[in-house]
N, C-alpha and C positions, 0 to 999 in steps of 0.2 A: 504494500500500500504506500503511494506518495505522500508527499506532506500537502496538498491539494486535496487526495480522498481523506486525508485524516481531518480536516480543517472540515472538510462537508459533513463528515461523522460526527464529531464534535458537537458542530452550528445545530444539526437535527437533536442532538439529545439535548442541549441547554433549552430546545424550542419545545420540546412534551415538558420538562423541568416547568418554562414559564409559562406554559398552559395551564398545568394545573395549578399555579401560584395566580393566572388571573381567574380561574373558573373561583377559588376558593374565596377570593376577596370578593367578586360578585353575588355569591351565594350565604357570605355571612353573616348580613344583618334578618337572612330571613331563618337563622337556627336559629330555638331558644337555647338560652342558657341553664346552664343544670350544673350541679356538681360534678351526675358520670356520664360519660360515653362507655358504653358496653358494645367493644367490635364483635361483629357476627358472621362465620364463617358455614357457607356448605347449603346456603339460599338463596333465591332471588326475590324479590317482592315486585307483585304486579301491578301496586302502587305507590304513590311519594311517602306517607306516612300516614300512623291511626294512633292517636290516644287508646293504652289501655284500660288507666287506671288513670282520671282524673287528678291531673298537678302532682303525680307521681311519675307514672313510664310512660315515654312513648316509643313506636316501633317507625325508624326512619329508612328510607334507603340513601347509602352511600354511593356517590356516583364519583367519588375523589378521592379513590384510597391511597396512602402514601405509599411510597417505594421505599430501599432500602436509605438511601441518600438523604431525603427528606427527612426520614424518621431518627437516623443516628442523628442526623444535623441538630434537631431542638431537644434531642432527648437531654434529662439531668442524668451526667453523668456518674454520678452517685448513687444512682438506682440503676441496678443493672438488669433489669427484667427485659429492659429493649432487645437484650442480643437473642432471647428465645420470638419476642414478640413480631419483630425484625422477618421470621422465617415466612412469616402469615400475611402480613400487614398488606401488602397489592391486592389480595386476594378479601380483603372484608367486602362486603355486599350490603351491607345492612349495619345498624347500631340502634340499640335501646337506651335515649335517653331517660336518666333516672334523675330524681332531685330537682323539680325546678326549682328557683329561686330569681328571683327580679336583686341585681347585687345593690345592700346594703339594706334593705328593707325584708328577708328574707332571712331566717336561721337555716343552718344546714342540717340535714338530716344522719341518723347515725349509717355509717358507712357499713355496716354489715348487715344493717338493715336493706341498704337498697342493694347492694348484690343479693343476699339472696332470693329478693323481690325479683330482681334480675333472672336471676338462675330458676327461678320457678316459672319465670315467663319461657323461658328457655326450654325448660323439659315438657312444657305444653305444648309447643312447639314439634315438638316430638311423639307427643299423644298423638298429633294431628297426622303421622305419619310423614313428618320431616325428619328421616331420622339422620342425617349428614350435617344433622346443625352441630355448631359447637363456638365458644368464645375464647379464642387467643390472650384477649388482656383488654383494659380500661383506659382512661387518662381522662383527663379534665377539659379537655376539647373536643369537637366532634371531630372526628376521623376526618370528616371535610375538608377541616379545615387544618388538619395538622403540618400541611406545608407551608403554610403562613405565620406560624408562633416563631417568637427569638429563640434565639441557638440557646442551646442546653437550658430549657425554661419546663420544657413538660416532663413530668414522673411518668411513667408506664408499668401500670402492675400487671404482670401477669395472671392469669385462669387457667384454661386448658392449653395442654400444651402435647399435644397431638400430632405427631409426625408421622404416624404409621394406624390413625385409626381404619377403621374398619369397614368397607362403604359397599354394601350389595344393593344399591340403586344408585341412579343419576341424583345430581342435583336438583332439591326439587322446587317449583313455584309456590309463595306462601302470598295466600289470596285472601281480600278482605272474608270472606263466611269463613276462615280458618280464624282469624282476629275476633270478628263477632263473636264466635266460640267462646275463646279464651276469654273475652268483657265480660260473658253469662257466667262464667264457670269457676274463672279461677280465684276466687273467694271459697267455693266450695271444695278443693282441691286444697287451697290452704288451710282452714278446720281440719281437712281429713290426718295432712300432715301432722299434725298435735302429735306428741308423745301420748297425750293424756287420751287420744283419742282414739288410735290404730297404730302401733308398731308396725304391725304388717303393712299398711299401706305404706306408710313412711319409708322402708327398704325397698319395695315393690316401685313405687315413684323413684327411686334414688336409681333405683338400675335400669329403668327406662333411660334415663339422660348418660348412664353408665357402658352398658354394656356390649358397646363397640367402641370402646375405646382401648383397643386391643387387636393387632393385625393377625390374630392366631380363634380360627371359626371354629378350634374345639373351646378354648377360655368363652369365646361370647356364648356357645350355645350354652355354657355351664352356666353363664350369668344371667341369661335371660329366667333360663329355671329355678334361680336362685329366689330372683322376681317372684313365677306364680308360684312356689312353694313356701314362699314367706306366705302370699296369701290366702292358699288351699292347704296348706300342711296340715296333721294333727297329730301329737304328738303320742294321742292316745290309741289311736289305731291298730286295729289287729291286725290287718290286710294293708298297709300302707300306700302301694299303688293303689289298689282297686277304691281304694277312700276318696284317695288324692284324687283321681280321674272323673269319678263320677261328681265331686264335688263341685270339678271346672265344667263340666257338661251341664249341671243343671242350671250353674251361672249364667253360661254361655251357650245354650241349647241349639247354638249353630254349628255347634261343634259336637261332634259325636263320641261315646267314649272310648270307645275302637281309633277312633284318630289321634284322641290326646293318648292314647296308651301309646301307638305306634311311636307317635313325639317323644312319649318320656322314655323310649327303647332308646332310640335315637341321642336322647341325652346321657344316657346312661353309658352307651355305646363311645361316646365322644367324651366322656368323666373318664372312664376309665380303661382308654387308649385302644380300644378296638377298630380292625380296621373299617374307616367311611371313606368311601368316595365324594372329591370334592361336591359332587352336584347334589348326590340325598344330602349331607350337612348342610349345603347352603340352601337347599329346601324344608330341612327342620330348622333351619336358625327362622327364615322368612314366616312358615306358620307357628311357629312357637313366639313367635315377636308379636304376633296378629295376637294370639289369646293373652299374652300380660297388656297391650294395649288396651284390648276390647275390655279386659275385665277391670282397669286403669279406669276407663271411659266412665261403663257403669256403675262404679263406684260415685266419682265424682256427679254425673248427672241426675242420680237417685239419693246422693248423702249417706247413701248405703258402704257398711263394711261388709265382706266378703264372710266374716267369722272374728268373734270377740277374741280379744288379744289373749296372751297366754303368760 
């Protein structure tokens, strides 16, 4: 290459650089202000944005993710979570702002409070059968806008930090009736979470947003069972399968007990290293992911628990 094609390589990259530095100054005065931006990786949304949760979360899309440049460039260099965040950071699509606040007339809200306000929007997200969602990290700016802040001025906490999760569908479209959803619901999904109210559900939710976060389809199908045996389990069972099975059948009466058996063969088979071929595992991982969903779902939209805590 001359010193003529390097000058032309150059001029083309400092020209995407000041694109998105003028898209982001354009589009600033119309983000609100919040405490977090929550980046979101492994969606598309097929609109601009929806309030969740009044003057709490809203769900926006990112159309100015930063690159790697951008992002070392204003990180504090003192927090060092940028170098995993760094790996993700092009690829956000989306962001959950949490915490509004109008500055100075606004107290801020507790910080663990709104991640996992966050994180619970998150794994609803995943009831709706997004399951390729996941969050790389936060910061105090919208992702928008992060190629416009001063050099070593933003903190970047890390989240999930996913380099090899686990993805048996495409990326997928998260559409306002999947939002509406979540406005009706997830009140009732947080009750459910309560210690005081469902352990079972509480581990049962926690491995939906969990259990591909793992590139190995014998760990996720353990995990997923992990799921509905928190929520079908009984400890007191004579017949342990033949309990478990019929228990999720009647839950789930679109599932037959002859299918959930063959499933938990299948699990069984992949617990404890028998050989599977890749395509039956990743067809027990697919309908064993469908009944901790479905049984997820009815839970939350009836306020119903599956069986009293133990």
């Amino acid at each position: 290459m001359n010193n003529s094609d390097r000058l032309k390589e150059i001029k083309q990259r400092l020209h995407v650089f000041n694109e998105a530095e003028e898209y982001a100054r354009l589009v600033e005065g119309n983000i609100p202000k919040a405490q977090h931006y929550i980046s979101i990786i492994g969606i598309t949304l097929d609109f601009n944005s929806i309030t969740i949760i009044d003057e709490l979360i809203t769900i926006r899309r990112v159309s100015n993710a930063p690159g790697l440049v951008h992002l070392f460039g204003v990180a504090d260099l003192g927090h060092p979570d940028y170098f995993s965040i760094g790996r993700y950071s092009s690829n956000i699509t989306a962001e959950l702002v949490a915490g509004f606040f109008e500055l100075d007339n606004r107290d801020k809200l507790n910080c663990d409070f709104l991640l996992d306000i966050a994180w619970h929007i998150l794994a609803l997200l995943k009831l709706r059968g997004h399951s390729t969602v996941f969050s790389p990290g936060y910061t105090s700016t919208s992702w928008d806008l992060v190629c416009i802040q001063p050099k070593n001025s933003l903190i970047f906490r890390s989240l999930d930090d996913l380099p090899r999760q686990l993805r048996i569908q495409p990326i997928t479209v998260v559409t306002l009736e999947d939002m509406e959803w979540i406005k009706e619901y997830w009140n009732n999904a947080l009750e459910l979470r309560d210690r005081t109210s469902s352990g079972r559900f509480g581990l049962a939710y926690n491995v939906m947003y969990t259990w591909n976060h793992t590139d190995n389809y014998r760990v996720a199908l353990a995990n997923i069972w992990c799921g509905i045996e928190s929520l079908f389990g009984r400890q007191s069972d004579r017949r342990v399968t033949d309990a478990l099975c019929q228990r999720i059948s009647e839950w789930l009466p679109q599932f037959s007990k002859s299918t959930i058996r063959d499933l938990y063969n299948q699990r069984c088979n992949a617990v404890h290293g028998r050989k599977l071929e890749n395509n039956e595992i990743v067809k027990a991982i697919q309908e064993s992911e469908e009944i901790l969903r479905l049984s997820l779902i009815k839970c939350i939209e009836t306020r119903e628990r599956t069986l009293p805590d133990w």
